[in-house]
C-alpha positions in Angstrom: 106.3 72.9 125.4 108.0 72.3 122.1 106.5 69.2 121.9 103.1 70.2 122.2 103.8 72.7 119.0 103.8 69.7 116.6 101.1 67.7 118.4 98.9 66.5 115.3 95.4 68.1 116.0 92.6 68.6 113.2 93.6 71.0 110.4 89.8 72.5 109.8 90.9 76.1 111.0 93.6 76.0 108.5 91.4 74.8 105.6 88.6 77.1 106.1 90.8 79.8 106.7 92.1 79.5 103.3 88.6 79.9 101.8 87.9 83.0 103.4 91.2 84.9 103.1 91.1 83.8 99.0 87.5 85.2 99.0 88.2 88.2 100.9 91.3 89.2 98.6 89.2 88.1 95.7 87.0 90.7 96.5 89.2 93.6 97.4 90.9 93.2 93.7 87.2 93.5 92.8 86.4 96.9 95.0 89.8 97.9 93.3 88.4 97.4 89.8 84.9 99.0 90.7 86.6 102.6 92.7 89.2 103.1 89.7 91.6 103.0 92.7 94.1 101.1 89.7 94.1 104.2 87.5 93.4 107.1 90.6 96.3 106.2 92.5 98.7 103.7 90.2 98.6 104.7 86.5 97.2 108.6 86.3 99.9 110.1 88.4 103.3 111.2 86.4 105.2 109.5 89.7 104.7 106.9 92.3 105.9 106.9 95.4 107.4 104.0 95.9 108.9 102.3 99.3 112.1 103.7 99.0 114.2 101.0 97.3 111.8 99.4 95.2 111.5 102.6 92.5 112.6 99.7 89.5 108.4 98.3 90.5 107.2 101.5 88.2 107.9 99.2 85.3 104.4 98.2 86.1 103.6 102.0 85.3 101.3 100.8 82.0 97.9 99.5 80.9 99.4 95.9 81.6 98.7 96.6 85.2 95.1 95.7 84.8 96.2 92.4 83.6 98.4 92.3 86.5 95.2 92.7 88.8 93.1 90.1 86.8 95.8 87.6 87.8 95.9 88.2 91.2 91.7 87.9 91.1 92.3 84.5 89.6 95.2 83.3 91.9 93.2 84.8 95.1 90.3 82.4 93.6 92.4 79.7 93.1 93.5 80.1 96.6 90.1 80.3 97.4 89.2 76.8 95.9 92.7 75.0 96.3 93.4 74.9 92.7 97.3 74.4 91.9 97.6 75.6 95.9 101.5 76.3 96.0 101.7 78.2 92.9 98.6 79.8 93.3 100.0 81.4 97.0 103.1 81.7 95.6 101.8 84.1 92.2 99.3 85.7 94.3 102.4 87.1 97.5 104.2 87.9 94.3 101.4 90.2 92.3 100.6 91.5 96.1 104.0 92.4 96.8 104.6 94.3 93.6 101.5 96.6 94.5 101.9 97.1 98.1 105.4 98.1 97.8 104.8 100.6 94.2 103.0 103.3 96.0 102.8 104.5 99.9 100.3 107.6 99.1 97.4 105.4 99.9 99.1 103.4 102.6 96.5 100.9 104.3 97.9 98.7 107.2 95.4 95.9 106.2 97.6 95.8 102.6 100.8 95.0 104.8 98.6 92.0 106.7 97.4 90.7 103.5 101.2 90.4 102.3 102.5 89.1 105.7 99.5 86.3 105.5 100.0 85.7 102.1 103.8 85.1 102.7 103.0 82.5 105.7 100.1 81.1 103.4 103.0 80.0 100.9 104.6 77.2 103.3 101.1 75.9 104.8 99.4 72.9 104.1 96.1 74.3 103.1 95.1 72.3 100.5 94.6 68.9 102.0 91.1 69.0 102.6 88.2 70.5 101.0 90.3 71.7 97.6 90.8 71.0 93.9 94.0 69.6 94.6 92.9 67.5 97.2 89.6 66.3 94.4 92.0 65.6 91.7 94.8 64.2 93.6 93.1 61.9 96.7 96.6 60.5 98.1 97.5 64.7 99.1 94.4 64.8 101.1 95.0 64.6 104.9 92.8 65.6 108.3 95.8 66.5 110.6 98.3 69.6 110.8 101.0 70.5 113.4 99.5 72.4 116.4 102.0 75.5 116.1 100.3 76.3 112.7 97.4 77.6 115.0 99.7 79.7 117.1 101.4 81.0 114.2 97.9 83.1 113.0 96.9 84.1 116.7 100.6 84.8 117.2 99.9 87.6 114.0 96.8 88.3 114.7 97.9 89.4 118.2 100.8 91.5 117.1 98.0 94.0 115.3 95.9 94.1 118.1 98.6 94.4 121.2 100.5 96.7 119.3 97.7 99.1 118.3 97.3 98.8 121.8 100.2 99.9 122.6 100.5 103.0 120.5 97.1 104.6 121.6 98.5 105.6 124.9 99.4 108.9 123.8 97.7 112.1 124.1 96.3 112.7 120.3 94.2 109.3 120.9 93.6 109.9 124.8 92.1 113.1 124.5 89.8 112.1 121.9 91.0 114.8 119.2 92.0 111.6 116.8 88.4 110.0 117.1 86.7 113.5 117.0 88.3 114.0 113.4 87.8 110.0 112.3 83.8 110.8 112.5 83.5 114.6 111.8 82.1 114.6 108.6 80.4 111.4 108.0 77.5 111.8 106.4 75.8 108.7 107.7 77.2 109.0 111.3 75.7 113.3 111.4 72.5 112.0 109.9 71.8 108.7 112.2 73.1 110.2 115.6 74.0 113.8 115.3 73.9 113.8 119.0 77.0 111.5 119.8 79.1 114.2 117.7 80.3 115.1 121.0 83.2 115.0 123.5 82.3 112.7 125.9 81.2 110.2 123.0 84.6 110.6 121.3 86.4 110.2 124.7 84.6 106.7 125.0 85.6 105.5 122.2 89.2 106.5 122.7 89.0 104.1 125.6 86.7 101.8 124.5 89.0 101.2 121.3 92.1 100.9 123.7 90.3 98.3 125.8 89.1 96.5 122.8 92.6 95.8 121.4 93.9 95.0 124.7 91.2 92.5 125.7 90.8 90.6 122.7 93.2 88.2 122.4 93.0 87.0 126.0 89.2 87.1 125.8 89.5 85.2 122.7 92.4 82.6 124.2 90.0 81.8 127.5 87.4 79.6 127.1 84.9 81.1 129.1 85.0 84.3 127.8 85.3 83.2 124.0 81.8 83.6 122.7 81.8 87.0 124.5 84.9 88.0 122.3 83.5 86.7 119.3 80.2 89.1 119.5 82.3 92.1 120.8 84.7 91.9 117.6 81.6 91.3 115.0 80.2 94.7 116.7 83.5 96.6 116.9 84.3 95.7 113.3 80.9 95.9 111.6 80.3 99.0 113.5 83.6 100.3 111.8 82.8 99.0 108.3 79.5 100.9 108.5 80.7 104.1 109.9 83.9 104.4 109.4 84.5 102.4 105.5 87.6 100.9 106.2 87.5 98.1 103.7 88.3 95.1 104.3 90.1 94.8 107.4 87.2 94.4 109.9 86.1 90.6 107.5 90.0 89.9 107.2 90.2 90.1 111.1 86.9 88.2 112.0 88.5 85.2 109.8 91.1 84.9 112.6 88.7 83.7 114.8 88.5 80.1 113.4 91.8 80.0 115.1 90.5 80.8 118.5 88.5 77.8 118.8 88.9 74.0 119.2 89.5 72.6 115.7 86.8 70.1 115.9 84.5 72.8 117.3 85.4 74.7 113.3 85.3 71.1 112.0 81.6 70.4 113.4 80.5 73.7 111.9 82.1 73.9 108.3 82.9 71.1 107.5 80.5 68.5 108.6 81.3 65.6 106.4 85.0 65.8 107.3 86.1 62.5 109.2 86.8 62.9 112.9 90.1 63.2 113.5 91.5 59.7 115.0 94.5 58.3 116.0 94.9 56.6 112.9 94.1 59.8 111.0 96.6 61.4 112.9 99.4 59.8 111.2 101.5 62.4 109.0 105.0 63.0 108.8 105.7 66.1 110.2 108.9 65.8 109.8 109.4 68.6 107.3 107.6 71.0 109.4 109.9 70.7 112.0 112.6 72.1 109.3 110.1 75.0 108.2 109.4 75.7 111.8 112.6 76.1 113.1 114.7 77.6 109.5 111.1 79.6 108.4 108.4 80.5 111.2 111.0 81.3 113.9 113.1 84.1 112.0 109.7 85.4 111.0 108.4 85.4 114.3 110.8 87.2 115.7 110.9 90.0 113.0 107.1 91.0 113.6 108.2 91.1 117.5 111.1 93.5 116.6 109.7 95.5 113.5 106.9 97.3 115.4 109.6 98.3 118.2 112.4 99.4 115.9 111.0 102.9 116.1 112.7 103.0 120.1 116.4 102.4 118.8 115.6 105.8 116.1 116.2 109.3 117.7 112.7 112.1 118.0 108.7 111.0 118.4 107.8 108.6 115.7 104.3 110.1 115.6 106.6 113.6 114.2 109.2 111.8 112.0 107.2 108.6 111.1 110.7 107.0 110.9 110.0 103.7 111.8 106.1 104.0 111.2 105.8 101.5 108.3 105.3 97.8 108.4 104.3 98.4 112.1 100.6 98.2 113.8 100.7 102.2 114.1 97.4 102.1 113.1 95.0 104.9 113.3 96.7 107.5 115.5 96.6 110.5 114.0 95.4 112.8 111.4 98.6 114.5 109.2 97.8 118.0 107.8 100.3 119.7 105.7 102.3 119.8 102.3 105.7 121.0 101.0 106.6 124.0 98.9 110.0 123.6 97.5 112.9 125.7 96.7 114.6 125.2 93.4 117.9 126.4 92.3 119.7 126.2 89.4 123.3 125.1 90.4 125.0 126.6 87.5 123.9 130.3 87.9 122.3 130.6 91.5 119.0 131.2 90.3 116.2 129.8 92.2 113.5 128.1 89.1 109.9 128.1 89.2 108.1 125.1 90.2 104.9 124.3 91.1 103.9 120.8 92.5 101.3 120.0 90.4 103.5 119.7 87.6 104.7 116.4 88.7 101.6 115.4 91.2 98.2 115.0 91.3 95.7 117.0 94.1 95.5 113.9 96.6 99.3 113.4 96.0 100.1 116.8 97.3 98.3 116.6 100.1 100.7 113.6 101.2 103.8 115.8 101.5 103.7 115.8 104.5 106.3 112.7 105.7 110.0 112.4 105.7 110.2 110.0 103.2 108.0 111.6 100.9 108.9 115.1 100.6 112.7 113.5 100.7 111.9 111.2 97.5 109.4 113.9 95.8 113.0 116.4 96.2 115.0 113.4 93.9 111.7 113.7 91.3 112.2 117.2 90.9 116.3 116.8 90.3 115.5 114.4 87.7 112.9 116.1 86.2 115.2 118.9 85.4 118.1 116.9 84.6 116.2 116.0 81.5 116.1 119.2 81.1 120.0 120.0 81.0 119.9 121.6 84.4 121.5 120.3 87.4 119.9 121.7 90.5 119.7 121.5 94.5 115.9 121.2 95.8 115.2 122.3 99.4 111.9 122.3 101.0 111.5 126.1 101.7 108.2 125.3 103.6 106.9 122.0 105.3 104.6 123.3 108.2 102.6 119.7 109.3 99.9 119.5 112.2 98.9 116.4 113.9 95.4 116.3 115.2 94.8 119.9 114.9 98.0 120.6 117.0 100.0 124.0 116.4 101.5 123.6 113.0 105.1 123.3 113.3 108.4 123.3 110.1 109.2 119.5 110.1 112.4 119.7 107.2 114.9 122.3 107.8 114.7 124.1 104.4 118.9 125.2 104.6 119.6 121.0 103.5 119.7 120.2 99.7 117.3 117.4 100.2 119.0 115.9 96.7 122.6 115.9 98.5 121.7 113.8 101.5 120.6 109.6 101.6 117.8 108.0 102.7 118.3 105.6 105.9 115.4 103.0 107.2 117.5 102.5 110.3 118.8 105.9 111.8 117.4 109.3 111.8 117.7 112.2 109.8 119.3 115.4 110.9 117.1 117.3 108.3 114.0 116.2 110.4 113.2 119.3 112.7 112.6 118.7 116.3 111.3 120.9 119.2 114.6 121.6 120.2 115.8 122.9 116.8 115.0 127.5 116.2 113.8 127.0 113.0 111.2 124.1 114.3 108.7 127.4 115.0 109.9 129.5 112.5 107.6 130.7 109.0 109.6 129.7 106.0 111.9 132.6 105.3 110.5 135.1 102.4 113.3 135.6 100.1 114.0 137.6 96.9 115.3 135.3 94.1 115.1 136.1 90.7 113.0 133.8 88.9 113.9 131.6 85.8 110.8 130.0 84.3 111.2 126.5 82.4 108.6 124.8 80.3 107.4 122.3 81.9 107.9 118.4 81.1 104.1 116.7 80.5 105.2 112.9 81.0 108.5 112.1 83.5 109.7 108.2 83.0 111.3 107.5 86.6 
């Protein structure tokens, strides 16, 4: 078996993989540039929320950040065209890694595959054939790769698609609530088919979307039933790009596919003037990938098998507390409704202070306090906020009533915990995060009397 992993077989998947996923990232800086997402979601707010840990990336926070994109354009291009490969991969899963991990309010899971394939991108040898590197330097340019560099991408690709699997069979996605709210209130879906805004249409695509990513990988891995794959997954994603405008994931996926096939099958139809792949071809040392295999690809294997399952070893539903949610295949589950009023007080003289969220947030920022992690990190915005202010203060959310699919809204943060006084863990739960078994999980927030100190507020905050 392990033998077979470095069998030498022709490496026109992997070269024409590299075109694509250089385009397609190429382009999404490009739909980034042309939906002011830069300036909507990264520069106009007073604070990002960050992954927790990685708060010191808002030294991006400035005009420079457009600069910032411009080179990931070029090195996505460069990537494209195998132009200075390795540093090219290697600027590019930096530039990526500083955006996906400065802001969670518009969390996409396609931004977390484009890191995870950009990272793996940095140790391949995608520039042998049919690059700039290759052109200017002839004595790089080889036809062969080790066979476990194909597993490696299905391998990934397969984690998204079993594990999206896995997490549909639940009753928000069975019952078709989750699907009912995806298409309710697409104008191009009411005005093309106002007759499948039904139940029984959602409810078949509930199932049809839990066959889809069940099936696909086998039906991509066996032969006979390849083709049939193929024209399934160009309908299920185009259907969703139209429909459903979910960027670029449903082109990023598709690219897989070159994987799924025999490599001189991909070599026959790209790349037509590339040699067939001989014996005497086949000689490379692989002897360095036998080091990056076993010292690289195997740790990293085994953390996609173990992130999306972390969620088990973490007390309470990870659909409620979303501990355990991110950098997983959770992906399109449910529909989060809700936002946090908070309680200021003034620790000095007991009084609770005036605050209103949209001092610190936008509109579309509010409406994403409604996670753990987010109404705990917006809590530490408001203590420093009013530390610059002299005051030193303990911030509870008073109200955090979230529904999920239209369920009965329910208190998720017990508003009696300074939010400011407790840590943040990725790997246990919180004790702050209601559950069905706590009184206050049905209760109102609590109307008090306090009297009210009123503060000018702060126009810019530098976190």
């Amino acid at each position: 078996m392990l033998k077979s992993l470095f069998k030498a077989v022709d490496n026109a998947p992997l070269i024409v993989f590299r075109i694509f996923f250089g385009l397609i990232v190429f382009i999404e800086c490009i739909r980034t540039f042309n939906e002011n997402r830069i300036n909507a979601y990264l520069l106009k707010p007073k604070v990002n929320f960050t992954f927790i840990g990685f708060e010191w990336l808002n030294f991006l926070k400035n005009d420079y950040l457009y600069v910032h994109y411009v080179l990931m354009m070029i090195a996505a291009l460069f990537v494209a065209i195998g132009f200075k490969y390795r540093w090219s991969t290697v600027l590019l899963t930096i530039g990526w890694s500083c955006i996906y991990f400065m802001q969670k309010t518009d969390y996409r899971h396609h931004y977390y595959l484009i890191w995870l394939i950009c990272i793996i991108m940095c140790f391949m040898p995608a520039d042998k054939y049919a690059s700039a590197d290759a052109k200017i330097n002839p004595e790089i340019k080889t036809y062969a790769m080790p066979q476990w560099i194909s597993f490696l991408f299905i391998l990934q690709i397969a984690c998204v698609y079993i594990f999206a699997s896995f997490c549909k069979f639940n009753p928000e996605w069975l019952d078709g609530s989750f699907i009912d709210q995806l298409f309710s209130g697409r104008r191009v879906y009411n005005k093309l088919s106002p007759k499948l805004n039904t139940p029984w249409f959602h409810q078949l695509m509930s199932y049809l979307g839990i066959l889809f990513d069940t099936l696909i990988i086998p039906a991509m891995l066996w032969r006979r039933t390849r083709w049939l794959a193929v024209f399934a997954a160009v309908f299920f994603h185009m259907f969703n790009a139209y429909f459903l405008g979910i960027g670029i994931f449903p082109f990023l996926s598709l690219a897989f596919t070159v994987f799924f096939f025999k490599p001189e099958e991909i070599r026959k139809f790209f790349l037509r003037k590339k040699p067939v792949l001989t014996e005497e071809l086949k000689k490379y040392h692989f002897k360095d990938y036998h080091i990056l295999f076993y010292v690289v690809i195997v740790p990293y294997v085994l953390l996609q098998l173990l992130l999306p399952v972390r969620h088990l070893a973490i007390e309470g539903p990870v659909m409620w507390t979303t501990e355990g949610d991110r950098l997983s295949w959770r992906v399109m589950l449910n529909y989060r409704l809700g936002t946090t009023r908070y309680k200021v007080v003034d620790k000095a003289t007991g009084q609770q202070i005036s605050f209103n969220n949209k001092e610190l947030l936008t509109d579309y920022q509010i409406l994403k306090l409604n996670t753990p992690d987010v109404i705990w990190q917006m809590a530490q915005f408001i203590k420093e906020y009013y530390k610059k202010q002299g005051i030193d203060v303990s911030v509870y959310a008073a109200r955090s009533n979230v529904t999920i699919n239209r369920r009965p809204a329910k208190r998720l943060i017990d508003p009696t915990v300074d939010l400011t006084a407790v840590p943040w863990s990725h790997f246990r739960h919180h004790d702050w995060i209601l559950s069905e078994n706590d009184p206050k999980w049905n209760q109102d927030a609590p109307k008090q009397n306090y009297k009210i100190q009123k503060l000018t507020p702060i126009k810019k905050l530098d976190l």
